[in-house]
Structure formats: structure tokens, C-alpha cells
C-alpha positions in Angstrom: 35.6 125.9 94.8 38.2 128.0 92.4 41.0 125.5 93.8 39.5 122.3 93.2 39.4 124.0 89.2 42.6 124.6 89.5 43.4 121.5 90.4 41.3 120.0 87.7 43.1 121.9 85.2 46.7 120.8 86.5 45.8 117.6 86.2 44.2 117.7 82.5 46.8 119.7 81.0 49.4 117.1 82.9 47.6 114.2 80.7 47.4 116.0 77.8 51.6 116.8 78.0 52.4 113.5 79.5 50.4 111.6 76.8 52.1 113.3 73.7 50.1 116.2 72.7 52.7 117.5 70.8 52.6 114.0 68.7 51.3 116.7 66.2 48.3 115.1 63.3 48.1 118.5 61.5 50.4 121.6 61.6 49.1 125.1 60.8 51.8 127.2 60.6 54.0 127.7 63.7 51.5 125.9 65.8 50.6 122.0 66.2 47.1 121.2 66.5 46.6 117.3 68.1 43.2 116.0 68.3 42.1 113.3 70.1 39.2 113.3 72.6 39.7 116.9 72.4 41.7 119.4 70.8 44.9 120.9 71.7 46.8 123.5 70.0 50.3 124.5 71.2 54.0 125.4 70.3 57.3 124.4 72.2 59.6 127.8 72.3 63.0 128.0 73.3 65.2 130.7 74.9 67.1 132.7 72.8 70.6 131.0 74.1 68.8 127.6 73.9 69.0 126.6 77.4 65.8 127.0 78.3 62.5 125.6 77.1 59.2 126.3 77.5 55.4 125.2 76.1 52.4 127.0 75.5 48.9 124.9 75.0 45.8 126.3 74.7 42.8 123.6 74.7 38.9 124.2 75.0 38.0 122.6 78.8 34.7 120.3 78.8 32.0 123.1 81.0 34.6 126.2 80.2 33.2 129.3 78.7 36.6 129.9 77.4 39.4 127.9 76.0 42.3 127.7 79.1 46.0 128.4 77.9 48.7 126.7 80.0 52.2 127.7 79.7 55.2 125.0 80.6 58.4 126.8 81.9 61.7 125.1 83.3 62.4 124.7 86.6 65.0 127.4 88.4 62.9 130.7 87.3 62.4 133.7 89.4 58.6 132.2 90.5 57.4 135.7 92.5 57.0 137.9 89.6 55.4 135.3 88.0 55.0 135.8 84.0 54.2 138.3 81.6 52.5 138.0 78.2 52.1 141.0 75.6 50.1 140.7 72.3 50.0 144.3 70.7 49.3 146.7 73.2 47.7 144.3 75.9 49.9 142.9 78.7 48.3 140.4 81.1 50.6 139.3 84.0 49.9 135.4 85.3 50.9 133.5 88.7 53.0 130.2 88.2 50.1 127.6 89.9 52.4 125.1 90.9 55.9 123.5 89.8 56.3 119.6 89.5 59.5 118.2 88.5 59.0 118.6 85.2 58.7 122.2 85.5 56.1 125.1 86.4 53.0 125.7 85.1 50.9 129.2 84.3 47.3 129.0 83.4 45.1 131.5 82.0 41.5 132.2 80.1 41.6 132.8 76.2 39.1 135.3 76.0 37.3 136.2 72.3 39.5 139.5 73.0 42.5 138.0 73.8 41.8 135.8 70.5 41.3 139.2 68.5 44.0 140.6 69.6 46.6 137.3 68.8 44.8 136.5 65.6 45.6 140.4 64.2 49.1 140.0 65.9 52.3 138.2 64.0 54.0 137.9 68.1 53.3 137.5 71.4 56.1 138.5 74.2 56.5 136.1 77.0 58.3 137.8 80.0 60.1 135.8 82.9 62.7 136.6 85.3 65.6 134.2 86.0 67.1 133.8 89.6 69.0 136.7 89.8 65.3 138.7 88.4 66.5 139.3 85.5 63.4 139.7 83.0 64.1 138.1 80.2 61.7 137.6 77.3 60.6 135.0 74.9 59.2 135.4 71.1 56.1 133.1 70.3 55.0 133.3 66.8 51.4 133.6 66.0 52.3 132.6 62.1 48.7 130.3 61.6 47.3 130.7 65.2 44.2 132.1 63.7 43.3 128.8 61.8 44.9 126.7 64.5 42.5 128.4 67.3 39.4 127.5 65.2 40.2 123.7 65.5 38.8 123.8 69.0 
């Protein structure tokens, strides 16, 4: 039963990037809030030498008791370690689920504590490791999550 949600949640957050989601109607601060049949919230990040890009959405599925985050990373990452995300003094470490050509994807729950944490927080740390697993990390700016998170 958990891979058929999986599933499920590939293929929403696969319509909600291929359709635009970023095709922002409001803005609150670093994050771009998009509301359509449902709300999305997310920011596109890139790597600190610009060569690689990566998206992190976080949208409230219909029948979830929490919002679902998805991150977006390019294609030729070190996929065993999988990724690593640090607000303050919580780390969670999350499995790619799959990779399609456009990239791989990460999902994870948004729990009320994982919202306290980001909405007290000015950062959260993405880790990855390239081929040669190296970690490298990734800045995401929490600058208006807080109102941004209430839209869904």
C-alpha cells in the first residue's frame, strides 16, 4: 500500500512541475506561492558554481495529514547517500524515490515540528554528494516561508 502512495505522489508533484507551478501569482519573500486547484509553495535553488539546479515544493496532498515536500535535483548525483536537510539543530536524511529524465526526486512529510522549526529558522542546509561523494551543500532561504506555508 506505501508504494502505490509513492507512486501517487510522483505523479502529482510531476503535474504540478510539468504544468508551471512555478508560473508564480503571489510571491512571499524568497518563496513563490501558485494556487490553482491547490496550493503550492516552492523555490528553485542553484549551486553555488551555478551548474547545478535544484527545486524544493512543498504542497498540502488531498487525504494527507501533512503537507508533502518534494525536492527536484539534477541528474548525475551520488544517489546512495541520498540527501540531507538541516533546519537549526534538526537533520533529517531522505532517499531519492526515483529519477526521470528530468532529474531525481526526494519526498518527505512537513511535520507541525518541522514547520516550527523552518518558520524560527532564516536557512535550511540541503546536503548532496556528487559522483565522486563529495558532499556538497546547498543554502535555501526561509526569508517569508512562514507566510508562504500558511497559504496551504
Amino acid at each position: 500500500m506505501k508504494f502505490i502512495h509513492v507512486k501517487y505522489y510522483i505523479y502529482f508533484f510531476s503535474l504540478l512541475l510539468s504544468s508551471s507551478a512555478f508560473s508564480t501569482e503571489t510571491k512571499s519573500g524568497d518563496w513563490e506561492v501558485s494556487c490553482k486547484e491547490t496550493c503550492v509553495i516552492g523555490q528553485a535553488v542553484t549551486s553555488t558554481n551555478g551548474s547545478l539546479k535544484f527545486g524544493l515544493t512543498i504542497t498540502q496532498v488531498k487525504g494527507a495529514a501533512v503537507p508533502i515536500a518534494q525536492i527536484n535535483t539534477p541528474l548525475g548525483l551520488y544517489l546512495p547517500r541520498g540527501l540531507g536537510i538541516q533546519v537549526s539543530d534538526k537533520k533529517m536524511d531522505i532517499p531519492f524515490i526515483t529519477c526521470l529524465p528530468t532529474g531525481c526526486k526526494a519526498i518527505f512529510k512537513v511535520t507541525d515540528a518541522l514547520v516550527a522549526k523552518l518558520n524560527k529558522s532564516n536557512l535550511l542546509q540541503m546536503r548532496f554528494y556528487t559522483q565522486s561523494k563529495t558532499p556538497q551543500i546547498i543554502n535555501i532561504s526561509l526569508n517569508g516561508f512562514e507566510d508562504a506555508i500558511k497559504q496551504l
